[in-house]
C-alpha positions as CSV (number, residue, x, y, z in Angstrom):
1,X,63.6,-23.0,-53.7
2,X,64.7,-24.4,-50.1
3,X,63.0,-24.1,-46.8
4,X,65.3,-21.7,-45.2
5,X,65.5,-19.2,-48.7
6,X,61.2,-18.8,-47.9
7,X,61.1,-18.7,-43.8
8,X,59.2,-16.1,-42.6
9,X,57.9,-14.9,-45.9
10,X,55.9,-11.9,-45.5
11,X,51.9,-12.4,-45.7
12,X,50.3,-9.2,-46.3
13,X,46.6,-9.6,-45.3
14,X,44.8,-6.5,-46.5
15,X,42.0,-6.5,-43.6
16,X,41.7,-5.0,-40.5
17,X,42.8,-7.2,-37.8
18,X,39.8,-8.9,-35.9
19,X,39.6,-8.3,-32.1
20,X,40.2,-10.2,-29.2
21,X,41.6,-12.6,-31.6
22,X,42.5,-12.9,-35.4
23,X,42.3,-16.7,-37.2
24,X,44.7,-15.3,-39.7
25,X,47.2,-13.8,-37.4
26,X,47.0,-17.2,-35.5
27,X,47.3,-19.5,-38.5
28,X,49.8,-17.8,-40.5
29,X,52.3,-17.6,-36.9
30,X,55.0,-19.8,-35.9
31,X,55.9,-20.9,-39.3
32,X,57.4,-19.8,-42.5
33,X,55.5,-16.3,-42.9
34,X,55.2,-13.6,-40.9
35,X,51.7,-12.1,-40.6
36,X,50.9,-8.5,-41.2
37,X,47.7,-6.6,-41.6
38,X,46.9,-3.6,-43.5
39,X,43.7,-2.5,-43.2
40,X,41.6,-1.4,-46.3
41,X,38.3,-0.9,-45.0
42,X,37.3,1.8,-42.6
43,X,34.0,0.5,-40.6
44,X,31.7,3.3,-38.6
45,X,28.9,1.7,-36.6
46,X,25.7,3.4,-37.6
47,X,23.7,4.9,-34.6
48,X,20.4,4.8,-36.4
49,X,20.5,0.8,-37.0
50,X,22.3,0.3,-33.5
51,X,19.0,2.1,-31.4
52,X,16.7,0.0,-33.3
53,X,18.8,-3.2,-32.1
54,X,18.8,-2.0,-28.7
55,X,15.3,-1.0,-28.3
56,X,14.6,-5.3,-29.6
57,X,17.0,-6.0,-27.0
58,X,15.4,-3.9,-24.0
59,X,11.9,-5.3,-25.1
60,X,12.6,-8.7,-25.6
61,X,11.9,-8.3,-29.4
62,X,14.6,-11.0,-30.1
63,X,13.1,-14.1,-28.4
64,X,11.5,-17.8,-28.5
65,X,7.8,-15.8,-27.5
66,X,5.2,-15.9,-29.7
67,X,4.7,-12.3,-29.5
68,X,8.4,-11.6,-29.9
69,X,9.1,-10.0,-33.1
70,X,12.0,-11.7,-34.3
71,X,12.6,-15.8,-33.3
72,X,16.9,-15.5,-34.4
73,X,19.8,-13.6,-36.1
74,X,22.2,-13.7,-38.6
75,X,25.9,-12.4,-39.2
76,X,28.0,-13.0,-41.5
77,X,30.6,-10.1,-40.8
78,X,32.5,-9.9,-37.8
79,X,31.8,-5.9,-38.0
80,X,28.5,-6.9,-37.2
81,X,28.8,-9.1,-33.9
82,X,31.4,-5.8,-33.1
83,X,28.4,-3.7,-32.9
84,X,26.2,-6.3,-31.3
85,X,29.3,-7.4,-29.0
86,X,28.6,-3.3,-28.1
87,X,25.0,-3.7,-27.6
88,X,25.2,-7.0,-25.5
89,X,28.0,-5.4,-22.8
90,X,25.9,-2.1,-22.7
91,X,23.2,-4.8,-21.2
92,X,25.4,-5.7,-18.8
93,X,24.0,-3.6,-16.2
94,X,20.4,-4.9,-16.6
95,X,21.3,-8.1,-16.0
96,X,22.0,-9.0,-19.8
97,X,19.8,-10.3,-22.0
98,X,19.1,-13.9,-21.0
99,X,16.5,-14.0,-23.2
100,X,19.0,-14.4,-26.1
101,X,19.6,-18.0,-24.6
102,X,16.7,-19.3,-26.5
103,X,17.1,-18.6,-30.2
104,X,19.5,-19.8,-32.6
105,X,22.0,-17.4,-34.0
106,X,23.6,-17.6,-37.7
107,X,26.5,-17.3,-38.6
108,X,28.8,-18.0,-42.0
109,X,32.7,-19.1,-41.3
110,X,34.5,-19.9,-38.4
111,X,36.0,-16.6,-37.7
112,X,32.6,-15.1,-37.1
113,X,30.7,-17.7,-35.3
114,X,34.3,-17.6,-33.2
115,X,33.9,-13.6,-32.6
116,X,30.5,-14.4,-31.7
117,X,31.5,-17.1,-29.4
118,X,34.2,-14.5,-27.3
119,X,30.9,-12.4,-26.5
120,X,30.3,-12.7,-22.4
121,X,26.7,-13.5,-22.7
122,X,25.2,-15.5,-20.2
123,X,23.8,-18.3,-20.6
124,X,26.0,-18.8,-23.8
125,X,24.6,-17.7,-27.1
126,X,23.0,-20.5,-29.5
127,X,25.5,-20.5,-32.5
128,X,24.9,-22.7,-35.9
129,X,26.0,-23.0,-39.2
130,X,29.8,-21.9,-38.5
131,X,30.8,-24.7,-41.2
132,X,28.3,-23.6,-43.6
133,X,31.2,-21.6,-45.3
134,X,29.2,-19.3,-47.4
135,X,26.0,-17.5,-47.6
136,X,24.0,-19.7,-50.0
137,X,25.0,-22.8,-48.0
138,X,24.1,-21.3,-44.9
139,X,20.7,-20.3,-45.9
140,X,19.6,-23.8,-47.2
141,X,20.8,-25.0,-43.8
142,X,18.5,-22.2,-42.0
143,X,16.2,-23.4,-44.0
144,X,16.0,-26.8,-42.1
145,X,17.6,-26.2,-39.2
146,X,15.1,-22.6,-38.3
147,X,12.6,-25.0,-39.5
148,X,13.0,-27.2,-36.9
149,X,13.5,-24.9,-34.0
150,X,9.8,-23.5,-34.4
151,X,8.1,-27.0,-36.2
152,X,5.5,-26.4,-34.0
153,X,4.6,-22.9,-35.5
154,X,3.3,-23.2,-38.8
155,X,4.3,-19.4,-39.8
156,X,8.0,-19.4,-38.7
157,X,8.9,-16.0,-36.6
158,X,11.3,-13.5,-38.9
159,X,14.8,-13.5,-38.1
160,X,16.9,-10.1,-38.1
161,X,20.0,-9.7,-40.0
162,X,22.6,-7.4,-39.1
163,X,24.8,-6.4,-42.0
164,X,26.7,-3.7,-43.4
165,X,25.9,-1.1,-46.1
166,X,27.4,-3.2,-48.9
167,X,26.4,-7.2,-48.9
168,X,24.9,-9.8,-50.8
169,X,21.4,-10.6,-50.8
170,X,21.4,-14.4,-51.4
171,X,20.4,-15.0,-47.9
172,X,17.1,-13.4,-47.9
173,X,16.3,-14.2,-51.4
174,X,16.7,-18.1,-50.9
175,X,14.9,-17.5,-47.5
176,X,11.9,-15.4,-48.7
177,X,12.0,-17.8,-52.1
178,X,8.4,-16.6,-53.0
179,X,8.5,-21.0,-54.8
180,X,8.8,-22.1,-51.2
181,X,5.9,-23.6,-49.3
182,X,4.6,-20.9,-46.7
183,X,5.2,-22.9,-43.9
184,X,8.8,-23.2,-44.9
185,X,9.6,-19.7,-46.0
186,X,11.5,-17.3,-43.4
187,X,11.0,-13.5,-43.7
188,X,14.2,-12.1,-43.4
189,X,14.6,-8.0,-42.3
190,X,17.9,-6.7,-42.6
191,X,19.0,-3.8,-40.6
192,X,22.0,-1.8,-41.2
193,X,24.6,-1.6,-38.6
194,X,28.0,-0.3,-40.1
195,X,29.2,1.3,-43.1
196,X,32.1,0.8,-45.1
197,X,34.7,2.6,-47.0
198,X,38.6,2.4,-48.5
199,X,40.5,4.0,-45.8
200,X,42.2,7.4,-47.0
201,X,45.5,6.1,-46.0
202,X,45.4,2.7,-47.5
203,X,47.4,2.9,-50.7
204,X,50.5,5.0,-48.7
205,X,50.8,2.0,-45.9
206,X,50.5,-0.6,-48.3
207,X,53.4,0.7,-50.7
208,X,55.4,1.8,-47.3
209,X,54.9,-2.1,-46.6
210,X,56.1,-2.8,-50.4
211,X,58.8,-0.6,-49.7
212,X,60.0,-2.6,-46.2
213,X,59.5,-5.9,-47.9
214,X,61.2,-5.7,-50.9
215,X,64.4,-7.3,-50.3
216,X,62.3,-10.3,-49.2
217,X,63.1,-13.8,-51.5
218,X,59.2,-14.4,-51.5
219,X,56.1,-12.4,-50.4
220,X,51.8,-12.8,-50.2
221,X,49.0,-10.5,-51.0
222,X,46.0,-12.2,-49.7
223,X,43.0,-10.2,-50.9
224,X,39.8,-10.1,-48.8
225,X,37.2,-8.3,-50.8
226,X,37.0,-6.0,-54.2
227,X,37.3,-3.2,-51.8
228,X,40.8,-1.8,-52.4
229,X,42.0,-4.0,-55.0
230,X,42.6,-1.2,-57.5
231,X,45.1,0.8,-55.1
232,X,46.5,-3.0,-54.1
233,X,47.5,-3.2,-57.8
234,X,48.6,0.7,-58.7
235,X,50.6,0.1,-55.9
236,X,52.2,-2.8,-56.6
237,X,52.8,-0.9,-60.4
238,X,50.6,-3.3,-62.3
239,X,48.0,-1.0,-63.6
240,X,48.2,0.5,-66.9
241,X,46.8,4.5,-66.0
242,X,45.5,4.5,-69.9
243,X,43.8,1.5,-69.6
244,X,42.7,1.1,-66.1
245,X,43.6,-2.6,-66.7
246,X,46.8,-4.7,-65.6
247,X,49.9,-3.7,-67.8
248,X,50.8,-7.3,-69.9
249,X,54.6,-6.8,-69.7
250,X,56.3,-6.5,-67.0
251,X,53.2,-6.7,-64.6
252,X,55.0,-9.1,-62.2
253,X,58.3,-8.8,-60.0
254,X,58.8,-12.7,-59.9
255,X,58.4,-12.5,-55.7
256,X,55.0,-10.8,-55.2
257,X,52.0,-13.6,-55.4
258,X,48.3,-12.9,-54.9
259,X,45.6,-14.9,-52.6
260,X,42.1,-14.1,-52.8
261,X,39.8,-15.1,-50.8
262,X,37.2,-16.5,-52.8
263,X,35.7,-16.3,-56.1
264,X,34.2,-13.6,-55.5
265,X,37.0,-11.2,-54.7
266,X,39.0,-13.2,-57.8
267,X,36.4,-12.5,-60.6
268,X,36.2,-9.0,-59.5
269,X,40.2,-8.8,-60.5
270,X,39.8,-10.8,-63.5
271,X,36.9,-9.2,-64.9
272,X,37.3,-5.4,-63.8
273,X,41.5,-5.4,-64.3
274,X,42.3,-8.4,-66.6
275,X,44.5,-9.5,-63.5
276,X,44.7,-13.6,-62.5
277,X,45.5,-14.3,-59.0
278,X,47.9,-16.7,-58.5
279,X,45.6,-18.7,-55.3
280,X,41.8,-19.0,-54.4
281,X,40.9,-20.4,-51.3
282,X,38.6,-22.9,-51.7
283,X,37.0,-22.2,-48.2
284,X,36.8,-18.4,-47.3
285,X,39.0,-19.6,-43.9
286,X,42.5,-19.0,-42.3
287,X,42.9,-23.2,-43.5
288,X,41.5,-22.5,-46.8
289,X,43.5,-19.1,-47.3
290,X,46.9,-20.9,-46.1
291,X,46.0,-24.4,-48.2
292,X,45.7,-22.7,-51.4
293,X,49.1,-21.2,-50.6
294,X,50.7,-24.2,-49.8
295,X,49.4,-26.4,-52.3
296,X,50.9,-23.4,-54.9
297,X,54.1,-22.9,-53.4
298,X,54.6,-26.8,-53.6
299,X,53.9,-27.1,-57.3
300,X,55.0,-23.7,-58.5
301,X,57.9,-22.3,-56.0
């Protein structure tokens, strides 16, 4: 297939686009695909977690004191730094919270740590372990680098972890490894700050998208949690309604292909629908995402 039958091939990326600015809307411009978003997951920020945030904030809970409660934080979902990004310009009338300059902040991927980064905090937020690229890597680096930070503590202070109502636990169990040596072991507390959920309208935009794109030579699915991957495939006609499980004949149109992105997200197909995706990133990024489809196209298209 030429270059000019593929330009602007659709890239359907089934998340919510990320606010000011979206890595995947920025990397997947100004080339051969065209960038669109179709949100799956409806977030609601959770008063309840959000007051106890705020009441650390006001009392300088989250701080390099001894008596502070907490000594650093963790994300690993942009939804999260949105409802701290919340907290922090709320603060903006008490003169922020410049106590916040002094403890290192977590986070997993470049698209966080850079949503973290567009915060106007001053002085500037303490951000590590953007290159970590997933949550067990990032934790053995916490491991040394918290470690570090407070060496001259021999209990090190808890850090808080703001997540949402579904996530992985890998973090705090390599952490709070009950094998590690107590003066290396980091008590994690999580606190809930947002909830998820399939958005009602999901499976109707995504086939209206179908619908607009069809006449297109060549098109991507990229696939950004198991969230929604059932109506991603009824919609696209792949599921077998007996079954539940991808139909064997005819389950592909020959111009739909499907990125995931990570193992994760691609086990959860294989396992719960029988369905191989055609790409894996093999970093959970806007590079990774667009080098698996690159490296595909080039031996397969």
């Amino acid at each position: 297939m030429d270059e000019g039958a593929i330009e602007k091939a659709p890239v359907l990326l089934l998340k919510t686009r990320s606010l000011p600015h979206d890595g995947y809307e920025e990397q997947f411009s100004g080339g051969r695909f065209e960038p669109v978003f179709v949100p799956v997951l409806e977030h609601q920020l959770l008063e309840a977690g959000l007051k106890i945030v705020r009441h650390a904030l006001e009392k300088e809970e989250i701080s390099k004191l001894e008596s502070a409660k907490y000594g650093g934080l963790i994300f690993t979902s942009q939804r999260a730094v949105e409802a701290f990004a919340k907290l922090v310009e709320e603060g903006k009338g008490n003169d922020g919270w410049p106590h916040l300059q002094d403890v290192p902040i977590y986070t997993v991927g470049p698209a966080t740590s850079r949503a973290l980064r567009s915060i106007p905090q001053t002085p500037p937020l303490n951000i590590f372990g953007s290159e970590a690229g997933n949550g067990e890597a990032l934790a053995h680096y916490m491991l040394d680098h918290y470690g570090e930070w407070y060496k001259d503590r021999p209990t090190k202070p808890p850090l808080l972890f703001l997540v949402g109502e579904q996530r992985r636990d890998i973090i705090p169990k390599t952490l709070m490894d009950p094998s590690l040596p107590a003066d290396r072991r980091i008590q994690v507390d999580e606190l809930v700050v947002y909830g998820t959920g399939v958005m009602e309208s999901f499976e109707q935009d995504f086939s209206a998208l179908l619908k607009q794109t069809e006449n297109k030579v060549l098109r991507w699915v990229v696939v950004f949690s198991p969230t929604g991957c059932e109506a991603m495939l009824r919609a696209l006609g792949m599921l077998d309604p007996k079954t539940g499980r991808v139909k064997k004949e005819k389950a592909r149109d020959g111009k739909t292909y499907i990125a995931t992105i990570g193992p994760t997200t691609r086990d959860f197909l294989k396992n719960e629908f029988g369905f191989e995706p055609d790409v894996c990133a093999e970093k959970p990024s806007p590079e990774g995402v667009e080098a698996g489809i690159e490296k595909f196209m080039k031996q397969r298209i």
